[in-house]
Each structure stands twice: as C-alpha cells, then as structure tokens.
VOVEX-569401 format. One record per residue (C-alpha): residue number from 1; x, y, z. Coordinates in nm, 2 decimals. Each point is the difference from the previous one (the first is absolute). Example, Ala and Ser with C-alpha at 12.3 -4.5 7.8 and 13.67 -1.06 7.14 Angstrom:
2
+-------+--------+--------+--------+
: lumlo :   east :  north :     up :
+-------+--------+--------+--------+
:     1 :   1.23 :  -0.45 :   0.78 :
:     2 :   0.14 :   0.34 :  -0.07 :
+-------+--------+--------+--------+
END
This chain:
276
+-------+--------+--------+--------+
: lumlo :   east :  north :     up :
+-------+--------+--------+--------+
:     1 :   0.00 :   0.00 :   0.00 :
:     2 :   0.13 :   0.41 :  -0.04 :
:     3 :  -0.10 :   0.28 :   0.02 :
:     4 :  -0.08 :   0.33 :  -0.16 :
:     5 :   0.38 :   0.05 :  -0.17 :
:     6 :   0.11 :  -0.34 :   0.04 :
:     7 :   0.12 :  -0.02 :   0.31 :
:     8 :  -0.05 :  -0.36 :   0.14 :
:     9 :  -0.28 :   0.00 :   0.30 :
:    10 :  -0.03 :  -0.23 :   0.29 :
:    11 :  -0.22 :  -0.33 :  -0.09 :
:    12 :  -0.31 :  -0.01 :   0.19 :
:    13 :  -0.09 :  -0.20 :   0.29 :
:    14 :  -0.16 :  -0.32 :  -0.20 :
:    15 :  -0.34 :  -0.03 :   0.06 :
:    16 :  -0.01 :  -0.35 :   0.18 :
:    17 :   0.26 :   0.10 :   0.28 :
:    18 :  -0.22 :   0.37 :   0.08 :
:    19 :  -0.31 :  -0.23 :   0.04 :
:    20 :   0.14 :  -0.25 :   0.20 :
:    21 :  -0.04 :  -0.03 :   0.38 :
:    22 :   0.19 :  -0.31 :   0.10 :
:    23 :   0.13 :   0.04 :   0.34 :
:    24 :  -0.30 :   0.27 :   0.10 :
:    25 :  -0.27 :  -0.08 :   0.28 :
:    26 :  -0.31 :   0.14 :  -0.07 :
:    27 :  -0.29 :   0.01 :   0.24 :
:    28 :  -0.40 :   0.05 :  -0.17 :
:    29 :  -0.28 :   0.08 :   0.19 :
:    30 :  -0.33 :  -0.13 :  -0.10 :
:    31 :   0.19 :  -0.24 :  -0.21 :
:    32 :  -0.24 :  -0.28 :   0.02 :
:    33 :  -0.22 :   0.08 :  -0.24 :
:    34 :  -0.10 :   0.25 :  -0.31 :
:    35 :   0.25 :   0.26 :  -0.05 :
:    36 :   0.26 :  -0.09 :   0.27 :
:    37 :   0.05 :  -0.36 :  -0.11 :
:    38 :   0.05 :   0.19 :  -0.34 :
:    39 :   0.28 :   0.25 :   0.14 :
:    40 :   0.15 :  -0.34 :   0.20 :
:    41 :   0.00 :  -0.26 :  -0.32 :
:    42 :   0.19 :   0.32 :  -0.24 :
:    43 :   0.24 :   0.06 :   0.31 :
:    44 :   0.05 :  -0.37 :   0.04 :
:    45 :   0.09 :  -0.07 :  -0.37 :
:    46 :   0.24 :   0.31 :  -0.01 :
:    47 :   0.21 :  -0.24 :   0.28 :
:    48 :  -0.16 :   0.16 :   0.31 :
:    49 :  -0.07 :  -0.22 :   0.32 :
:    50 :  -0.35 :   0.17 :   0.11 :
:    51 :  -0.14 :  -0.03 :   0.35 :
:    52 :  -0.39 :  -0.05 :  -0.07 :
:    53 :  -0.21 :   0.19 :   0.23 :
:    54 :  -0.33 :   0.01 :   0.06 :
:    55 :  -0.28 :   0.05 :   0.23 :
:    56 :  -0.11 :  -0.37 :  -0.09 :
:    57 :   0.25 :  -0.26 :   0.13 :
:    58 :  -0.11 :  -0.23 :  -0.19 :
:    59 :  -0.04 :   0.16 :  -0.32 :
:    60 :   0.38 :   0.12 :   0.02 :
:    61 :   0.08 :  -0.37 :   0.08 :
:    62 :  -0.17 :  -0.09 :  -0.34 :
:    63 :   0.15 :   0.30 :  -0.25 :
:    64 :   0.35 :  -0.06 :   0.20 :
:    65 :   0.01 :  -0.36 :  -0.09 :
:    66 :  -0.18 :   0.10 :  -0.36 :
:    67 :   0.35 :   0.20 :  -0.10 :
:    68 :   0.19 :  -0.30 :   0.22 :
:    69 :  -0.14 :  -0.25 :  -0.28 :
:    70 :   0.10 :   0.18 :  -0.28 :
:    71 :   0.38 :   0.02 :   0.13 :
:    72 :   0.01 :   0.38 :   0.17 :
:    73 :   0.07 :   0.07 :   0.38 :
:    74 :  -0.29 :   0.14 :   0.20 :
:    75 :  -0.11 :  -0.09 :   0.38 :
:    76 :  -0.32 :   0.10 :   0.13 :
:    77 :  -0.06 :   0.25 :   0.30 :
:    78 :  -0.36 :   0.10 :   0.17 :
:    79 :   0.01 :   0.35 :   0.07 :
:    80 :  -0.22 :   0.33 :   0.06 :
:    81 :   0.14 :   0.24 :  -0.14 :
:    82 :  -0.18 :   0.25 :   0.25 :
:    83 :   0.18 :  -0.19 :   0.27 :
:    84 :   0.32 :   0.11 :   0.15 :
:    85 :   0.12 :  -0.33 :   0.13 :
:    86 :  -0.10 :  -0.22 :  -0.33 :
:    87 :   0.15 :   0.26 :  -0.21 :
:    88 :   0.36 :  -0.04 :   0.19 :
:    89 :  -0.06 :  -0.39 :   0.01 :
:    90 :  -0.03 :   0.01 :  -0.38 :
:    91 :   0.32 :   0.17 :  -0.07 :
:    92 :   0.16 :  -0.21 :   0.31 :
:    93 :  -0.12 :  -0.29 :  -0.23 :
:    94 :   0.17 :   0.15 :  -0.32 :
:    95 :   0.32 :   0.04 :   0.15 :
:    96 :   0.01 :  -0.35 :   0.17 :
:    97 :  -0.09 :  -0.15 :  -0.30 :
:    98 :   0.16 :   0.16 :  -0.27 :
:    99 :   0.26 :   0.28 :   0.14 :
:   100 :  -0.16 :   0.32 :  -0.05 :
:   101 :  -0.21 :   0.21 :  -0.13 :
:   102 :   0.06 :   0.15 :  -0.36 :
:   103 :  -0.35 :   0.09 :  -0.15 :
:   104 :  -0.31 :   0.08 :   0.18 :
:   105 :  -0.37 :   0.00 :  -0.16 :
:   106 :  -0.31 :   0.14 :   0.21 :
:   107 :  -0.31 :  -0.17 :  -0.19 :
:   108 :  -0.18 :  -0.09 :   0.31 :
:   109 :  -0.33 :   0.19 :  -0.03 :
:   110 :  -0.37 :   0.07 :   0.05 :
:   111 :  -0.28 :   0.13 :  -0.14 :
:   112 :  -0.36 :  -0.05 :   0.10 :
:   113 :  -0.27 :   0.20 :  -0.16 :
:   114 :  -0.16 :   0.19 :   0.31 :
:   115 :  -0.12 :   0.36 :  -0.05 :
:   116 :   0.08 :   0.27 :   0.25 :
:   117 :  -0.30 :   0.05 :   0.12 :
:   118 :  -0.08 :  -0.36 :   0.14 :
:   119 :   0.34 :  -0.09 :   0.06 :
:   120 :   0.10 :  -0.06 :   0.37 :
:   121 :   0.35 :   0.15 :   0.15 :
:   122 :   0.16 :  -0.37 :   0.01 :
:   123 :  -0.03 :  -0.03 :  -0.29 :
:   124 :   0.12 :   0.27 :  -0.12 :
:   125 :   0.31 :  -0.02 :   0.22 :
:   126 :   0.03 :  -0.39 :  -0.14 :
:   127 :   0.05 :   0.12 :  -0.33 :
:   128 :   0.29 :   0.39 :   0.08 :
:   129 :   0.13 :  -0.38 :   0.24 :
:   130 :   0.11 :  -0.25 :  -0.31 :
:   131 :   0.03 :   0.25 :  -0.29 :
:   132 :   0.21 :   0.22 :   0.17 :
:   133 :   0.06 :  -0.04 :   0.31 :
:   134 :   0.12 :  -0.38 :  -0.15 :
:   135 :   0.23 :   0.21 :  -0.24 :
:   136 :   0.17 :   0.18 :   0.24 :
:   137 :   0.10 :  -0.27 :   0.24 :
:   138 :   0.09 :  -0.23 :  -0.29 :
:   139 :   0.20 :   0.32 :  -0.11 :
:   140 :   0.20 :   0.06 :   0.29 :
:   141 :   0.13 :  -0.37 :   0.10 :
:   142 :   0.07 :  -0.09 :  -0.36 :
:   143 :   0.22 :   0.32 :  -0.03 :
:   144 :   0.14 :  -0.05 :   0.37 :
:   145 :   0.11 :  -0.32 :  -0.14 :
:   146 :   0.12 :   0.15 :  -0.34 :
:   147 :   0.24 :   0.26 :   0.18 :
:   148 :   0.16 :  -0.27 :   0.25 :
:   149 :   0.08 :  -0.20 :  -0.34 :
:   150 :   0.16 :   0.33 :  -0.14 :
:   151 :  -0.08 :  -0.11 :  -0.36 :
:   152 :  -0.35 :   0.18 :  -0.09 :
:   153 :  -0.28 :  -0.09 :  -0.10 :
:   154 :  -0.37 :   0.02 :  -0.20 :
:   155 :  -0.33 :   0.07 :   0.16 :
:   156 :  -0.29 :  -0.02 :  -0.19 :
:   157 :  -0.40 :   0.08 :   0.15 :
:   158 :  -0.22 :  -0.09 :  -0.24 :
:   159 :  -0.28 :   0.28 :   0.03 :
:   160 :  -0.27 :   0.06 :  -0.24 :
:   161 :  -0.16 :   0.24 :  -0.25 :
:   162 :  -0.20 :   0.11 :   0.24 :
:   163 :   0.34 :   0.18 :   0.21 :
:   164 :  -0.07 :   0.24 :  -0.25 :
:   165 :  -0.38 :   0.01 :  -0.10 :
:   166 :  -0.30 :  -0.11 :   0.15 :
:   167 :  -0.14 :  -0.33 :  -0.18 :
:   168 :  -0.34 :  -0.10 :   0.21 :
:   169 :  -0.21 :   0.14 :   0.27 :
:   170 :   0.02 :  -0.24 :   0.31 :
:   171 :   0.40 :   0.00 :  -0.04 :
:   172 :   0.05 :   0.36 :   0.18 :
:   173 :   0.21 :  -0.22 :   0.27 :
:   174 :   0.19 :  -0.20 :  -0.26 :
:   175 :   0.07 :   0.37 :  -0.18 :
:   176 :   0.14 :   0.13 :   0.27 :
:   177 :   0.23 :  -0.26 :   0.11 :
:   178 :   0.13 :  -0.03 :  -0.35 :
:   179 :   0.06 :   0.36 :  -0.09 :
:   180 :   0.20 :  -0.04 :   0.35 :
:   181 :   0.19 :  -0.21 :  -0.08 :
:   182 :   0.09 :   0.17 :  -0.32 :
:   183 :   0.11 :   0.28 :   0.21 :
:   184 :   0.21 :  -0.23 :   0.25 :
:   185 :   0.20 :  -0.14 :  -0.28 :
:   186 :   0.08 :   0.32 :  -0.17 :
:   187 :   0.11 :   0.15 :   0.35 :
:   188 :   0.21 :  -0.33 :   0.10 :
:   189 :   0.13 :  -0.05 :  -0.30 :
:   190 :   0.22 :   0.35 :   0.10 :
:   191 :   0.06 :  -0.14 :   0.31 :
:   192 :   0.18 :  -0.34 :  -0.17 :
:   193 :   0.11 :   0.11 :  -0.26 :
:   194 :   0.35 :   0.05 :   0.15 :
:   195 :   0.05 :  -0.33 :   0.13 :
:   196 :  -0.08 :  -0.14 :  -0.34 :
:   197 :  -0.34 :  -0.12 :   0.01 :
:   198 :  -0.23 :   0.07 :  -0.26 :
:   199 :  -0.38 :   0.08 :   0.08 :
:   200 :  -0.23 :  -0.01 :  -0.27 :
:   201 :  -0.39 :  -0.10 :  -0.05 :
:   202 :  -0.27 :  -0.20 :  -0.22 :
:   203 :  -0.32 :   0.15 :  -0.09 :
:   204 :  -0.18 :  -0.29 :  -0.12 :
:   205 :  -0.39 :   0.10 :  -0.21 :
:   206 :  -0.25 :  -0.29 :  -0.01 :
:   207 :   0.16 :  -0.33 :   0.06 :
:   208 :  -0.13 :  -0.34 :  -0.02 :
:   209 :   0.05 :  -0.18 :   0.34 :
:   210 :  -0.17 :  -0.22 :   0.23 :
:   211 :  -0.07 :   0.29 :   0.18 :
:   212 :  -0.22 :   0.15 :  -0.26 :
:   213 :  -0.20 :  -0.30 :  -0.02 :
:   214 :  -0.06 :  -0.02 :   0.39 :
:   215 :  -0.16 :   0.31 :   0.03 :
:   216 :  -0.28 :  -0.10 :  -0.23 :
:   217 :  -0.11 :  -0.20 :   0.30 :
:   218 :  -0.03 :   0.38 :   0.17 :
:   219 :  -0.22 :   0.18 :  -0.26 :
:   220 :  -0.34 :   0.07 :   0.11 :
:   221 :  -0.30 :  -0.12 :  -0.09 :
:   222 :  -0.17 :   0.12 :  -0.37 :
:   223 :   0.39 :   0.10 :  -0.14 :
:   224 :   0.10 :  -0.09 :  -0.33 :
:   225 :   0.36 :  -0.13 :   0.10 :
:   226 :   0.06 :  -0.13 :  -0.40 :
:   227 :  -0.17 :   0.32 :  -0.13 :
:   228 :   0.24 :   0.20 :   0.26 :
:   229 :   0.31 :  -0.17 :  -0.09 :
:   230 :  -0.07 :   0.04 :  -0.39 :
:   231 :  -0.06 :   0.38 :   0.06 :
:   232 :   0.38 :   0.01 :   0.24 :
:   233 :   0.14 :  -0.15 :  -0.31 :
:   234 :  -0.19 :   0.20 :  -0.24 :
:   235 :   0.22 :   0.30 :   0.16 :
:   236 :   0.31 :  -0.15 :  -0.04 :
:   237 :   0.18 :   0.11 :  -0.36 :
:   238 :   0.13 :  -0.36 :  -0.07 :
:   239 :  -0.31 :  -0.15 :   0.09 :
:   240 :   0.10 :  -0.25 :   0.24 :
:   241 :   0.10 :  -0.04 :   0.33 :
:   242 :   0.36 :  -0.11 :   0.10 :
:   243 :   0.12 :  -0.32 :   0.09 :
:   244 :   0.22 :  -0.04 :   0.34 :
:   245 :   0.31 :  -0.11 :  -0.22 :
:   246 :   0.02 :   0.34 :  -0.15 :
:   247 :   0.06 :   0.18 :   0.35 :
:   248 :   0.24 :  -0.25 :   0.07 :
:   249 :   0.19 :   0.10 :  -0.31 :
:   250 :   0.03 :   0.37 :   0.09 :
:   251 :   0.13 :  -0.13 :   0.36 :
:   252 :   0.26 :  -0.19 :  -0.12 :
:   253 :   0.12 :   0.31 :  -0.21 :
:   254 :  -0.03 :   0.24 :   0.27 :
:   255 :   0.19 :  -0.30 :   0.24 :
:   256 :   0.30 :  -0.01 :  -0.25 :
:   257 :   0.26 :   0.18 :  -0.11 :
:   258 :  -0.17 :   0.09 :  -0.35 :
:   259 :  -0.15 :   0.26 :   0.29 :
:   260 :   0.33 :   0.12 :   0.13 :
:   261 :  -0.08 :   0.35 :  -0.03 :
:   262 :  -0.35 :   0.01 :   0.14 :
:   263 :  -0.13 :   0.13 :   0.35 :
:   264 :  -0.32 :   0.18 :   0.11 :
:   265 :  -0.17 :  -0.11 :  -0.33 :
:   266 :  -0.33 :  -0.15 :  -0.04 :
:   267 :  -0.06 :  -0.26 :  -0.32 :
:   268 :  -0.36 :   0.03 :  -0.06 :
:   269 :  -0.14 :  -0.28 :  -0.19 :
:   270 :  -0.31 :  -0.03 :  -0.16 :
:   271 :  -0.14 :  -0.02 :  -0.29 :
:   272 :  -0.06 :   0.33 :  -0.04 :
:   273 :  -0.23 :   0.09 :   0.24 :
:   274 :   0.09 :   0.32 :   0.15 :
:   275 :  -0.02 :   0.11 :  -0.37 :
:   276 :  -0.37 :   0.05 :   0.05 :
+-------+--------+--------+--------+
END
C-alpha cells in the first residue's frame, strides 16, 4: 500500500486479528435469552469466554451449556443486577473462572407497559432499580476490576430508541431509566477514558425476542395484538423488525478493536425508525 506521492504506508491491522478476542472475559447480563444470548454467542465466536448472567438460573444454565456444545467458553451466573452483592459475586465468578474482566455488556432489562397514572411507586422504583440502577453497579465493579488489571477495557449498555424518543404510552418508567442511562454512559465514559476503558451504547428499535412474545400474554382485553404489531412494523422504513443476531453483531464491533477509537457513542440500530 502508499500513499499520496508514493511514500510507502504502514499495512493495516488485518481484519481477523482486530475482531478477535481470544484471551478476553466478557460478562453479559440478561444473556439467557433474546438479545443477550445474541451479544454472548457473537462475543463467544470472536474467542471470548462469557460469563452468562441472568436473573433465571436456569435459563443461563441452558444458553451457557448451548455455546459450551458448540465449542465456546461460557459459565452461567444467577444474578440481579439491581443487587449489590449478586453483582460483585458475578464479577468474583468471572475472575475465578476466567482471570478478569476485559469487556462488560449491561443488557439486563425491563419493560412492563403500566401508564403513570395507575402505576404504583414499587413499581416504578423496580424498573429506575434494573435498568439503571443494574447499569451502574455492573458499571463500577467491572471497571474496579478493569483498573486493578491495568490493561483497559470495553463497556457496552445496551439501551434503546426510546433513550432518545418516546415509543409507547405505558413505558414513561422504562423512558426514563433508558434516557438515564444514556446520560450515565456519556458522563462515565469521561471518567474511564484515562485508564483505557471504552464506554459506548446500543440503541436497539423493535427486536424480535421472547420477550416481545411474553407480553402478549399482558395485553388487555378487546386489543388487536397482530393488528398492533403490523402497525409498529408498518413504522419501521425497512419494514421489519430486527432479529437478536443483529445487536449481537454491533456488540462485537463496539467490543473489538475495529472500535478502538470510540467512547461516549451511541450505535442506534434500527431499521430506520427514528426516521419517522
């Protein structure tokens, strides 16, 4: 390769080392399922050994031993993320197992439709507790860990479209915790940048996960839920919704070096919906 004039320029990374995480530890919350076990299978493949975590025990024991078949290194953890104690258990648990702590992904969330008005103060307070409360704590262990191990670091949160625009009525708790928590990473990622860790965020639009499909069980009486879905996609400029896989592909860039020059940045992605 040269440059403008001839003069002979430096070869470029290859593309298959700045994508590989061989020798990284990465923990994923929410991993059991949906997008999480997305973000864990792309950071698996790329060489990563991923902690599993999950609310569900049992459900990280199954997608832990799902990436374990297929020849990657993952171990399951239970954890609440809005839980001081589980959260330092969960990196304990990475560095026992693996060594460290290299890349970091907040996915734990949720997101039950209750409008202000008829919404109690728990629950309310549930929802500020995992979404961002969850982030912080995860946050500030993983980097504690990050810092003792003097070699840096990725953090990713995976927030949402609506961190920067309101999607539904009945989400005014979810809103809130997300736009949060797209003010907490911008604001830490200052604070880490110095010791080399990289703090950057997922806005996913519609996604298909299990999660989707469990709140049809929660849709009152006389609602159209196929007539409501085809009007959500009907928004969307590529007419569909996403698929978990394609989160998990923009983690896995933002986890590797192909990302070496990002902090305090926010990937939003999908389909085009904040077009409309």
């Amino acid at each position: 390769m040269t440059q403008t004039g001839g003069t002979p320029a430096q070869r470029p990374v290859p593309a298959t080392t700045l994508i590989d995480l061989t020798g990284r530890t990465a923990i994923v919350t929410g991993a059991a399922v949906g997008i999480g076990y997305g973000i864990a299978y792309r950071l698996a493949e790329a060489g990563a050994a991923v902690v599993v975590a999950d609310l569900d025990g049992a459900a990280a024991e199954l997608a832990a031993k799902q990436l374990v078949d297929v020849g990657f290194e993952a171990v399951p953890v239970q954890a609440d993320v809005a839980d001081e104690e589980d959260v330092r258990r969960m990196v304990r648990a990475a560095v026992d197992r693996f060594g460290g702590v290299h890349i970091l992904v907040n996915n734990a969330g949720i997101y039950p439709a209750i409008p202000v008005l008829g919404q109690a103060l728990a629950d309310f307070r549930r929802v500020i507790d995992v979404n961002l409360t969850g982030v912080f704590l995860c946050v500030r262990e993983a980097a504690q860990q990050m810092i003792v191990q003097g070699a840096g670091g990725r953090i990713i949160t995976v927030t949402s479209i609506d961190a920067l625009h309101p999607s539904a009525v009945g989400l005014a708790d979810y809103d809130a915790s997300k736009h949060g928590v797209w003010g907490f990473t911008k604001n830490v990622a200052l604070e880490l940048a110095p010791h080399g860790i990289a703090v950057t965020a997922i806005a996913p639009g519609g996604i298909a996960t299990p999660g989707i499909t469990a709140r049809a069980g929660a849709v009152p009486e006389g609602i159209d839920l196929e007539q409501l879905a085809a009007q959500f996609v009907a928004r969307i400029p590529m007419g569909r919704l996403g698929d978990p896989d394609e989160i998990g592909r923009v983690a896995l860039f933002l986890a590797s070096d192909l990302a070496s020059y990002m902090t305090g940045a926010q990937v939003v992605v999908d389909g085009g919906a904040l077009l409309r």
